[in-house]
ChimeraX commands (.cxc) that place a marker at each C-alpha (Angstrom):
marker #1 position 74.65,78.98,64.89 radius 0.5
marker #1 position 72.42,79.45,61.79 radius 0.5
marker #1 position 71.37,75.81,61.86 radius 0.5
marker #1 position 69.82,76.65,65.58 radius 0.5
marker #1 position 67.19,79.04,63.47 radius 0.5
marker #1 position 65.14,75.99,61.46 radius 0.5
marker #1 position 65.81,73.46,64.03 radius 0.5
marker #1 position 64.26,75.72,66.79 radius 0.5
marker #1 position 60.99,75.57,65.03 radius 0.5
marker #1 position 58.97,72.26,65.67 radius 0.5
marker #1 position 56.68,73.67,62.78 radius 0.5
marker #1 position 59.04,72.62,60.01 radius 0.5
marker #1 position 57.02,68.96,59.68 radius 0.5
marker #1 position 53.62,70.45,58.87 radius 0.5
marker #1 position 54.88,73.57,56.95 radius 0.5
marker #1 position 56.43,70.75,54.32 radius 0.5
marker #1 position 53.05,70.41,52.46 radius 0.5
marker #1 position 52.85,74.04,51.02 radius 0.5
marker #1 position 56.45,73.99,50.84 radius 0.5
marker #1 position 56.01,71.33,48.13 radius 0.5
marker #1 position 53.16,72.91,46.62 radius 0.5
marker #1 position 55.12,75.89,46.33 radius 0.5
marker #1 position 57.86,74.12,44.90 radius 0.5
marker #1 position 55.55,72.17,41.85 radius 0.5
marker #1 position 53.79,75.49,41.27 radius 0.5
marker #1 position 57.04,77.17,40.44 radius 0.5
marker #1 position 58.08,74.49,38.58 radius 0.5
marker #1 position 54.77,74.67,36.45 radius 0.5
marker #1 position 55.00,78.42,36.04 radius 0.5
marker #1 position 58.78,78.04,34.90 radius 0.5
marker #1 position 57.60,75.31,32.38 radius 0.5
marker #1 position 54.86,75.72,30.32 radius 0.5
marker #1 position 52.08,78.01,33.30 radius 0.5
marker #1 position 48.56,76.84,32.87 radius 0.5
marker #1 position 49.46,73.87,30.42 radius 0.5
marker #1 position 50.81,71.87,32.79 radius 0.5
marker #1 position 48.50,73.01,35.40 radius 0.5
marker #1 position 46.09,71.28,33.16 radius 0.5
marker #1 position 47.96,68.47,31.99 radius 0.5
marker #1 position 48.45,67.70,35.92 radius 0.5
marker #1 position 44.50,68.40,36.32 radius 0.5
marker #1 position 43.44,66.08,33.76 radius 0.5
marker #1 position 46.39,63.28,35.30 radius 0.5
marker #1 position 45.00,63.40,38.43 radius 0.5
marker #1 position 41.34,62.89,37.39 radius 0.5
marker #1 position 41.83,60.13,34.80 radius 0.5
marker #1 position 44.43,58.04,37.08 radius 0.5
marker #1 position 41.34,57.65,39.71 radius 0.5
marker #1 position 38.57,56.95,36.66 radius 0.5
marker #1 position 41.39,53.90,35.43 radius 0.5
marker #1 position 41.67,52.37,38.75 radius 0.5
marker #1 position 37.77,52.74,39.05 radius 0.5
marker #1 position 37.29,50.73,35.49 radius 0.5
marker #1 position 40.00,48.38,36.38 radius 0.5
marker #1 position 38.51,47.63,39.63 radius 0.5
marker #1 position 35.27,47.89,38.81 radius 0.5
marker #1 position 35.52,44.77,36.84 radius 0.5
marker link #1:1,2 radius 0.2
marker link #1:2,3 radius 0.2
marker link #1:3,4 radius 0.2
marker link #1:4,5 radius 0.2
marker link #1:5,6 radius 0.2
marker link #1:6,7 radius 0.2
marker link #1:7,8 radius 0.2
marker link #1:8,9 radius 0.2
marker link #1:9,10 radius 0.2
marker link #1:10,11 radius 0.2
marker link #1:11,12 radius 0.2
marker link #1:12,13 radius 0.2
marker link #1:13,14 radius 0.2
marker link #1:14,15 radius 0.2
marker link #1:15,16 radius 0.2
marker link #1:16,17 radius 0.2
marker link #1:17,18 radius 0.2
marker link #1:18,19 radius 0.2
marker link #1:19,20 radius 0.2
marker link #1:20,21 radius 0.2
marker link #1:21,22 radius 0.2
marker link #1:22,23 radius 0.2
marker link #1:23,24 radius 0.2
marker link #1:24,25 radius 0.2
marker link #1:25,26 radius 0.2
marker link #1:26,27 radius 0.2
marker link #1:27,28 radius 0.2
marker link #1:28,29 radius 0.2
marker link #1:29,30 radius 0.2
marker link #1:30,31 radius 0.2
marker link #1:31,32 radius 0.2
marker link #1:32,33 radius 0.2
marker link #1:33,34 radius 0.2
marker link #1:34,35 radius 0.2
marker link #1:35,36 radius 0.2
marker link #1:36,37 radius 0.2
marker link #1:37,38 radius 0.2
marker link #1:38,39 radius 0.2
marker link #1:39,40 radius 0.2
marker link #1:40,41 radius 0.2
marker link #1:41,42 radius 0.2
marker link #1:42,43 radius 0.2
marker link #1:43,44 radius 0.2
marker link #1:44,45 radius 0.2
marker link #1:45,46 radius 0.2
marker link #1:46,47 radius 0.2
marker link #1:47,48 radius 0.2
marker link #1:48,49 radius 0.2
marker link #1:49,50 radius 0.2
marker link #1:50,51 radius 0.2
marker link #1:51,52 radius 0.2
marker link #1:52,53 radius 0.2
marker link #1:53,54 radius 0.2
marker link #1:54,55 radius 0.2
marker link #1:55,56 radius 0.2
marker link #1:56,57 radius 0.2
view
């Protein structure tokens, strides 16, 4: 009867995105904190910049 309790809510779908977020951000904090808060930072804004060059040609 406890599996009733998360398949009664339909919100489950949409409450997936923070539940990720939640789930990098405590695997940052466990691993390094801030580094890899900024290593991901600076990831996420050079992968765009390469496609940019590479498709800018």
């Amino acid at each position: 009867m406890t599996v009733r309790s998360p398949v009664a809510r339909p919100v489950a779908t949409p409450v997936e995105a923070p539940s990720l977020r939640r789930r990098i951000g405590a695997a940052a904090h466990r691993r390094a904190g801030r580094l890899e808060w900024i290593v991901f930072a600076l990831a996420v804004l050079v992968v765009p910049l390469i496609i940019l060059l590479l498709g800018g040609d």
